[in-house]
C-alpha positions, -999 to 999 in steps of 0.1 A, spaced: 418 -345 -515 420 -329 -484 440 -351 -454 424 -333 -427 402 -358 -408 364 -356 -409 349 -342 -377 317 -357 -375 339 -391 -370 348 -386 -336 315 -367 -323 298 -385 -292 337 -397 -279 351 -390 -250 390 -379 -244 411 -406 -230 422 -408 -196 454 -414 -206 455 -379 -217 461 -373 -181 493 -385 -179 506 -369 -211 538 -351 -216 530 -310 -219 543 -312 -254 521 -337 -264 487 -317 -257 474 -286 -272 486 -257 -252 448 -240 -256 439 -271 -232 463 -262 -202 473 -294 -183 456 -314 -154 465 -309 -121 485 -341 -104 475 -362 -76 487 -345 -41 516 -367 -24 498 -391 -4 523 -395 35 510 -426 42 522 -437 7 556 -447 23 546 -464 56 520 -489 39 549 -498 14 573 -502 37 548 -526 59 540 -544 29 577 -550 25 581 -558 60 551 -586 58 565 -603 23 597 -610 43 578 -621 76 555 -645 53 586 -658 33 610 -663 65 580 -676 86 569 -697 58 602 -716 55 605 -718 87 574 -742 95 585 -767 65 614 -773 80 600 -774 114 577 -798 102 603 -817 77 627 -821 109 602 -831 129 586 -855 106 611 -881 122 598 -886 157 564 -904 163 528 -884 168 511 -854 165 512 -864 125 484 -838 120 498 -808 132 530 -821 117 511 -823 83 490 -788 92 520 -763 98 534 -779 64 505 -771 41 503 -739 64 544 -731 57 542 -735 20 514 -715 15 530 -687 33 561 -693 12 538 -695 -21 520 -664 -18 542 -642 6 545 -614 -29 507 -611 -22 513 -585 6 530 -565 -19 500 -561 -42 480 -556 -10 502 -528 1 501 -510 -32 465 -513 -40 460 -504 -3 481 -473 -10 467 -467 -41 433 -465 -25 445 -439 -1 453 -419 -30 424 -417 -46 403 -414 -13 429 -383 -12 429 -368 -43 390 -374 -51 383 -339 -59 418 -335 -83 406 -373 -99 368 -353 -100 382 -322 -115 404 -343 -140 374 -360 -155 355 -329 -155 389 -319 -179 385 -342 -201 349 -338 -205 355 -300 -219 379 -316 -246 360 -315 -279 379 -340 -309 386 -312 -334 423 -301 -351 444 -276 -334 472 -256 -346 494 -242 -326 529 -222 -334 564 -222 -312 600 -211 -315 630 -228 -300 664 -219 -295 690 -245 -316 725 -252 -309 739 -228 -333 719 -199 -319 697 -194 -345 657 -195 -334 635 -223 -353 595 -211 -361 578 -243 -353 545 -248 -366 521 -278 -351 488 -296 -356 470 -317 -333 451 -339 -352 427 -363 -330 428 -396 -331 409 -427 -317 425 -444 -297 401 -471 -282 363 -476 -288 345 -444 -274 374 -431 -269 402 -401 -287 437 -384 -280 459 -362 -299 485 -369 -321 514 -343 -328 524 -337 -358 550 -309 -372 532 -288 -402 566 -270 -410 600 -256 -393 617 -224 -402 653 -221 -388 654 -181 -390 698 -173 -384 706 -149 -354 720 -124 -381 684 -117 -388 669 -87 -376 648 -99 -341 616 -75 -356 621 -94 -382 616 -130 -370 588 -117 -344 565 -108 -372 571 -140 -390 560 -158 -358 533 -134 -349 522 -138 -387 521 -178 -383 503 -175 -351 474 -153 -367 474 -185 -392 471 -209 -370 445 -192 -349 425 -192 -378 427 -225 -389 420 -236 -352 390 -214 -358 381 -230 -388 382 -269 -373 360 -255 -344 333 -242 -368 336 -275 -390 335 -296 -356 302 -274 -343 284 -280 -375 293 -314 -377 282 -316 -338 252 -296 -349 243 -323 -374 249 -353 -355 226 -337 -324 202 -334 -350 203 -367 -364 204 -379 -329 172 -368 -318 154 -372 -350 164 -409 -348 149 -410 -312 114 -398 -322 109 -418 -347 119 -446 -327 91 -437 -302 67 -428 -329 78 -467 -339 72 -480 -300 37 -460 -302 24 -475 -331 40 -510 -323 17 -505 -286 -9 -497 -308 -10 -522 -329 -3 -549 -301 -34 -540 -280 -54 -544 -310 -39 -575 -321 -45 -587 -285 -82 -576 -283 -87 -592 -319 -72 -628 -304 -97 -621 -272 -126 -622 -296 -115 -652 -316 -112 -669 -285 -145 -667 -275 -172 -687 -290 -196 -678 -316 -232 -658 -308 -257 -691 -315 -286 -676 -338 
């Protein structure tokens, strides 16, 4: 039985967006990578006044409980005594608040910034299609030696609507330095050609598969309308039947 997964599962889903934030190694190399949002300036100075308000709030905050708790022992003005209490210990209670603020506030900058990279990034993940690819590295280990690494990414779902990639090693040949270097290039070259074609073959599988479910897709839809036109149909005539029973009979 064959442990590859079936294509037509994931057709219709859309790449997650957390596939933006992936590690290189974690993503095909055939996709490339997203670009990063650009360093926002302002970034900084709305933290740092954010900061500067939390303290402010929490020192101001304390400041009019005890005014008012000190106070509270001399006659009058027992409302505004009672007003900068409430008012000190909800500055006291919620003085983190301006760091949320400052951080969504900064956040919004960013993206105000960076629309067009946050635009291109969803266009990205839009090109993604949920098929297998295999791909084929060496690395270098500590011996010297040069390891022929061969890898599948095998999608996956990850929430409804929604797929990424999982990683997995197919094999690993360690290949000694003692070995002639034409030697291990033609291996690699070789296992490249391979995995080329298998990626080939999991495109072709996913397009008929896509193919398929397109089909399905539409065929679905006209017979639904052809269902909505003959429930119209039926419905004026059921309506123009009731008309007539509703009205009294011809008298002879």
């Amino acid at each position: 039985m064959s442990l590859e997964p079936d294509p037509g599962e994931l057709i219709g889903w859309r790449a997650d967006e957390q596939l933006l934030e992936r590690t290189p190694e974690s993503l095909p190399a055939e996709l490339g990578r997203p670009e990063t949002l650009p360093a926002v300036r302002a970034r900084g100075p709305i933290v740092a006044v954010g900061a500067t308000m939390t303290g402010v709030t929490l020192v101001g905050g304390i400041a009019l409980i005890l005014f008012a708790l000190i106070t509270s022992f001399t006659s009058g003005a027992d409302v505004l005594r009672a007003l900068l209490l409430a008012l000190g210990i909800v500055l006291v209670t919620t003085h983190w608040g301006w760091v949320h603020v400052a951080e969504l506030t900064a956040r919004g900058v960013e993206s105000r910034h960076g629309r067009a990279v946050i635009d291109r990034g969803q266009q990205w993940l839009a090109g993604i299609a949920p098929y297998t690819r295999h791909e084929v590295h060496t690395e270098v280990e500590q011996d010297g030696s040069i390891a022929i690494v061969s890898v599948r990414y095998v999608p996956v779902p990850t929430r409804e609507g929604r797929f990424g990639f999982r990683r997995e090693i197919v094999q690993r040949e360690v290949h000694s330095e003692e070995e002639p270097a034409a030697a291990v290039t033609d291996r690699a070259e070789r296992l490249r050609r391979e995995a080329a074609l298998a990626t080939q073959g999991e495109l072709e599988r996913y397009l008929v598969a896509a193919d398929h479910y397109e089909t399905s897709r539409l065929l679905a839809q006209d017979e639904r309308e052809r269902l909505e036109a003959r429930r119209a149909t039926s419905l004026a005539l059921s309506e123009r039947i009731n008309a007539n029973l509703r009205e009294p009979p011809l008298e002879e």
